[in-house]
N, C-alpha and C positions, 0 to 999 in steps of 0.2 A: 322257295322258288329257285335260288341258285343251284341247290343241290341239284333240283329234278333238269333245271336245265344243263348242267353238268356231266347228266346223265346221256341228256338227248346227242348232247356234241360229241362226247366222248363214241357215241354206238356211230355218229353218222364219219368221225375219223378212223372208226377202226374197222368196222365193218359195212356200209354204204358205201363209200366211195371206193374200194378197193375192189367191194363183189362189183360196182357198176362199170368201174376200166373191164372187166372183163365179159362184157358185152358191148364195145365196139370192137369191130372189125378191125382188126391191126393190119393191114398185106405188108408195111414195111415192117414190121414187128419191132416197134419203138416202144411200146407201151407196158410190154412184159415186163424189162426190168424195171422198171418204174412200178408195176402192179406190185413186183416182186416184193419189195421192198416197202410197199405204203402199209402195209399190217403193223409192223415195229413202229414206221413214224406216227401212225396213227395211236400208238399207245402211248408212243412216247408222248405226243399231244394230248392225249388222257392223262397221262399219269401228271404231268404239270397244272391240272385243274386242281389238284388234290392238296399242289403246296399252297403255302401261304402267298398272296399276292403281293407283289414286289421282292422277293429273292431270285435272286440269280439262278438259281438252279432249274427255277422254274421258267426264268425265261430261255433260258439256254437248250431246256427240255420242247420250249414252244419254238425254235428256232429251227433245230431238226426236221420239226412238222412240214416248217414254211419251207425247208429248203426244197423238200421232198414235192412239195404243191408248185414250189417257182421253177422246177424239173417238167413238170404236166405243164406247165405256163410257157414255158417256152415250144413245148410241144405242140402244144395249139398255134403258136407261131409258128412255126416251120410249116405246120399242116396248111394254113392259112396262104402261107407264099409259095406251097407246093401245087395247092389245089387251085387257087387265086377263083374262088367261088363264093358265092353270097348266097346261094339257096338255102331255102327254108331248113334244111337238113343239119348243112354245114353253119349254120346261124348257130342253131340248138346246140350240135355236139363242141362249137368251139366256148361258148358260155359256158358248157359244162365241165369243161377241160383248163377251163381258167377262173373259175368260180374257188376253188379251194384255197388261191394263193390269197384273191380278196378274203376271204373268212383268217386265212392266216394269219396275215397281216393284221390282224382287228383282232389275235391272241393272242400275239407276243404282246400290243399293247397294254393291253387287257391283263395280260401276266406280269407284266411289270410298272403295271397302277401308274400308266402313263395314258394321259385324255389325249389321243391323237385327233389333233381337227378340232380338239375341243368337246368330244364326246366325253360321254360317264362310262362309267363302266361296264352298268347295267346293257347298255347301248351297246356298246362293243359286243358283247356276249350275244345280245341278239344279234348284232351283223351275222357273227362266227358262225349261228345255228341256222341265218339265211340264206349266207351263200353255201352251205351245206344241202338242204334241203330242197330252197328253189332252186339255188340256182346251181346245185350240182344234178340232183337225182329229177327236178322235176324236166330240166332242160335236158336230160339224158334219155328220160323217157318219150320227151313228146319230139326226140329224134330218133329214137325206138319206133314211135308211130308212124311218124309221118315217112318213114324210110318202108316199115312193112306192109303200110297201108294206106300206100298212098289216095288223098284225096284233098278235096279243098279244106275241109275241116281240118285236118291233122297237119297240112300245112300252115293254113292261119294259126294253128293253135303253137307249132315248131318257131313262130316270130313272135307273135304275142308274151306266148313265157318269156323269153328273153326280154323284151320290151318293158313288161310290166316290171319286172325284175332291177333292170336299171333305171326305171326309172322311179324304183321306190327308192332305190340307193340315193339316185339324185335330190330326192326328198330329202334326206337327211341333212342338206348340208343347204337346202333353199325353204324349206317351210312344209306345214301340212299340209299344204292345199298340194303339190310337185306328190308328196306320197300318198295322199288318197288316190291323182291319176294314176300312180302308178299303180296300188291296190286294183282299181275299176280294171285296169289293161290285165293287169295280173291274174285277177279273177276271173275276167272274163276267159283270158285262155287255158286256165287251169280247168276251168269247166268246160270250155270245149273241148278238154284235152281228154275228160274224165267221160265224157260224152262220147267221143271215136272211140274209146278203146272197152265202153262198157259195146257199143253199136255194132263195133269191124272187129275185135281183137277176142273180149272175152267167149262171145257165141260159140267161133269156130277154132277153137283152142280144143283141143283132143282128149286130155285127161281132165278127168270133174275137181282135180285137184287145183290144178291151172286156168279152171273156168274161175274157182272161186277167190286164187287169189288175186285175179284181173278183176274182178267184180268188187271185191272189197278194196282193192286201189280207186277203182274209180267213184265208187260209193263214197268213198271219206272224201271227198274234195267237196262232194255239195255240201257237208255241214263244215268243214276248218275253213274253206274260203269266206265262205257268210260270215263268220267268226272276224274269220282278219277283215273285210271289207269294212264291219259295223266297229272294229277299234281302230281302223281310219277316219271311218268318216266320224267319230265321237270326240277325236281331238280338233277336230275342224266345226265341227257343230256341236255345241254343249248337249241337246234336246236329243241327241241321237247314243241310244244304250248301248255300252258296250262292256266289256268282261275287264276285270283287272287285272295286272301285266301276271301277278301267279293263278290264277287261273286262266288265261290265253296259253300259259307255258305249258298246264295241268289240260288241256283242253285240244287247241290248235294245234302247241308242238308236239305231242306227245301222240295224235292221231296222224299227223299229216307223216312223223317218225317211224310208226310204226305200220298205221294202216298204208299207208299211202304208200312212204319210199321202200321199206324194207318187204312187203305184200308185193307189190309191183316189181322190185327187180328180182325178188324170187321168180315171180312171173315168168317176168320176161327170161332169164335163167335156164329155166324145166320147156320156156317157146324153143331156146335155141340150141337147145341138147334133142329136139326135137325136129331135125330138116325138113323132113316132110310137111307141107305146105298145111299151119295151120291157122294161117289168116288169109282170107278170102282173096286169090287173084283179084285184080280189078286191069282193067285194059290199058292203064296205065301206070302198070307197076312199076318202079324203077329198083337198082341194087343200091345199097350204100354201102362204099368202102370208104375206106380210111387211107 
């Protein structure tokens, strides 16, 4: 199980978060060099998976990573006191832009066989591939949506993610009952999210290539959400079946990794190389800049 999850973290440091900075809209263009640069940290974050757990090297190599995520962390601050906006939009893209430093933070631990908070290790590792996954790619996406297409769906679903997200986190440190709401909140906006964009996004998408990778992002959310929904609510309720943590890693991360984040911001990617209007006007469009 560690290996395969080693694998998921390593693809969403080296490659997810680096291809998804470069689909927001930069107009002050702060996020370049910081893009520029998160390939290297991100491997450098890979490659410390590989030592042994508690040597120095290895933390010193997950430190790099975090500096490089507390660089985006701060950026989402400045964006935040620039823009001084709470919309559905700006909710999503700042989670997503400060998600990396929380996953970071929970690998230096984790690299240096230190229980922050009191957590195991195990735990740590999941944080690291959470705030990867939700809370970088899913929150980037469904402000990808809610920015292209706009509507009430893709905006509940631009608050929702985040929502669910901390509030699974806050789970962790108050009981199982704080992380299954947060799972129900979680889930529910993943699926609406996976909902708008099978709905508004994939239909009118130009090439049959970019129809299917919108299609197959949003299609893996109805079976990994169910997934994680049923291994919350199974530690809160004995009677309720759920998958065990190396098959959720072989199952959930490994679809939500591949089909979901890396399918989707290919996506979204081949939408934005593409100007011409291939999601559906609606009377209420609006722009998202940054």
């Amino acid at each position: 199980m560690t290996v395969l999850v080693g694998w998921i973290l390593a693809l969403g440091m080296v490659v997810v978060v680096p291809f998804g900075l470069r689909l927001i809209d930069d107009d002050r263009q702060r996020l370049g060099p910081v893009g520029q640069v998160w390939p290297a940290a991100g491997l450098l974050g890979g490659l410390s998976l590989l030592l042994d757990r508690g040597t120095a090297f290895a933390v010193a190599l997950a430190c790099c990573y975090a500096a490089v995520a507390a660089w985006l962390a701060v950026l989402a601050l400045l964006r935040l006191l620039r823009r001084r906006s709470l919309a559905p939009v700006e909710i999503a893209v700042l989670t997503a832009m400060a998600a990396p430093a929380v996953a970071a933070s929970s690998l230096i631990a984790e690299r240096g066989g230190w229980e922050l908070f009191g957590f195991g290790m195990t735990t740590q590792l999941l944080t690291v591939a959470h705030f990867h996954y939700a809370g970088f790619a899913a929150a980037l996406v469904a402000a990808l949506t809610a920015s292209r297409a706009p509507s009430p769906s893709s905006s509940i679903a631009a608050v929702t993610v985040p929502v669910g997200i901390a509030l699974v986190f806050l789970g962790y440190f108050t009981g199982d009952e704080v992380e299954l709401a947060g799972a129900v909140v979680l889930t529910a906006g993943m699926w609406l999210l996976g909902w708008t964009v099978w709905r508004d996004v994939a239909p009118s998408a130009r090439g049959r290539v970019t129809r299917a990778l919108f299609g197959v992002s949003a299609a893996v959310l109805a079976v990994t959400m169910l997934l994680a929904l049923s291994w919350a609510a199974g530690h809160v309720w004995d009677a309720v079946p759920h998958l065990s943590l190396t098959w959720m890693a072989a199952t959930h991360g490994l679809a939500n990794a591949l089909g979901f984040a890396l399918c989707g911001l290919l996506a979204w990617r081949r939408l934005q190389r593409a100007p011409s209007p291939e999601v559906r006007e609606r009377p209420s469009r609006r722009t998202w800049r940054s």
